[in-house]
C-alpha positions in Angstrom: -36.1 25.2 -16.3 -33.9 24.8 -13.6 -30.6 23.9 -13.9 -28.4 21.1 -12.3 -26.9 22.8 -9.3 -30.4 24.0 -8.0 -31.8 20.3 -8.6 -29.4 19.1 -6.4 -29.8 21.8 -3.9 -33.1 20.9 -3.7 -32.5 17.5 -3.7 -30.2 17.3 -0.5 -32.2 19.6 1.2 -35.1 17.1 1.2 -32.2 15.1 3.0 -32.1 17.3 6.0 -36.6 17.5 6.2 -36.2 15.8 9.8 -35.6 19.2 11.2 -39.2 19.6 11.6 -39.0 22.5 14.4 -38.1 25.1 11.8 -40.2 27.3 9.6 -40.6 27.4 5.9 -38.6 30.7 6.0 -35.6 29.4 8.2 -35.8 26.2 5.9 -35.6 28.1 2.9 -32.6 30.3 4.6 -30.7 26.8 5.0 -31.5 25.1 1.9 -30.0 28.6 0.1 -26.7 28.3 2.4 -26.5 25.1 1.8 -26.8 25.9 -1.9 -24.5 29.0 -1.9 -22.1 26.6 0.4 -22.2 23.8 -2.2 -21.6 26.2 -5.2 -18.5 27.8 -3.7 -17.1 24.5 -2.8 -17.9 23.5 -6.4 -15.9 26.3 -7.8 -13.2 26.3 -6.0 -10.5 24.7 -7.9 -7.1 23.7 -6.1 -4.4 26.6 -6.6 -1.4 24.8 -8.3 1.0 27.0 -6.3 -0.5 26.5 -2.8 -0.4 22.4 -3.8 2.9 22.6 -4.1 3.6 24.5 -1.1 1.5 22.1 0.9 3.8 19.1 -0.7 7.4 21.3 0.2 5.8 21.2 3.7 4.5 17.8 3.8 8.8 17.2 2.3 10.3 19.0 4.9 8.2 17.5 7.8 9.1 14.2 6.2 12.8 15.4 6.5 12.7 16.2 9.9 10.7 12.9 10.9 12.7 10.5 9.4 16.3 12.6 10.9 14.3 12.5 14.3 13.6 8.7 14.0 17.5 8.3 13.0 18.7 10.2 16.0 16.6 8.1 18.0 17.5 4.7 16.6 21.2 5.6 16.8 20.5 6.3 20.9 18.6 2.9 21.3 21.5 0.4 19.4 23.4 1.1 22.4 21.1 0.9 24.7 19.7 -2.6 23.8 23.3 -3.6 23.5 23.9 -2.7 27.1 21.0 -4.5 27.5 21.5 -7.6 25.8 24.7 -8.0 27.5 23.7 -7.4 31.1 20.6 -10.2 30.5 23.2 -12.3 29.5 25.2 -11.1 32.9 22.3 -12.0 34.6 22.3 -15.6 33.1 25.8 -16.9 33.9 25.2 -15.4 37.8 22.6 -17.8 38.0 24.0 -20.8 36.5 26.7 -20.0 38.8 24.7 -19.9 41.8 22.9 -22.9 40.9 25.8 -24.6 40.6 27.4 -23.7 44.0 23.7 -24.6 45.4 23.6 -28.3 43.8 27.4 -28.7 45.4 26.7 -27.4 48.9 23.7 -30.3 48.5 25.6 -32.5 47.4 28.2 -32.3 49.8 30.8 -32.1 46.9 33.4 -29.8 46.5 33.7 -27.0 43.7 
């Protein structure tokens, strides 16, 4: 009787029978890679130590990010400030120079 592994093996490899351009021996060769591939991946149970290695890493990449993303935000406040305020600038200028041209219209003085 086979066992549940090898019925699954078998069962994914009638997935792949499209490949039609290979022979019963190279089919064979792939369905038992497959198998061997499916196995060892089965098997293979997550290490507790190298988890927790991958989540210090994932911490200290965090770390840096967010103390990257800081420095950067602290550099743009002032920036936008500056700006802000020369937009502004910009707006009284040209309320000013409307004004002057609606009086030289006008034929008013300032």
């Amino acid at each position: 009787m086979k066992n549940l592994s090898e019925t699954a093996t078998i069962a994914s490899c009638q997935q792949f029978s499209p490949l039609t351009g290979l022979s019963g021996e190279e089919q064979d060769d792939l369905s038992q890679m497959i198998g061997e591939f499916q196995q060892t991946k089965a098997t293979k149970e997550p290490d507790l130590a190298s988890l927790q290695q991958q989540v210090e890493a994932l911490n200290q990449r965090l770390a840096y990010l967010t103390a990257m993303f800081l420095t950067i935000d602290r550099r743009l406040k002032p920036l936008y400030e500056i700006l802000q305020l020369t937009l502004e600038k910009g707006d009284v200028l040209d309320q000013r120079i409307n004004t002057i041209i609606e009086s030289l219209r006008s034929g008013k003085p300032l």
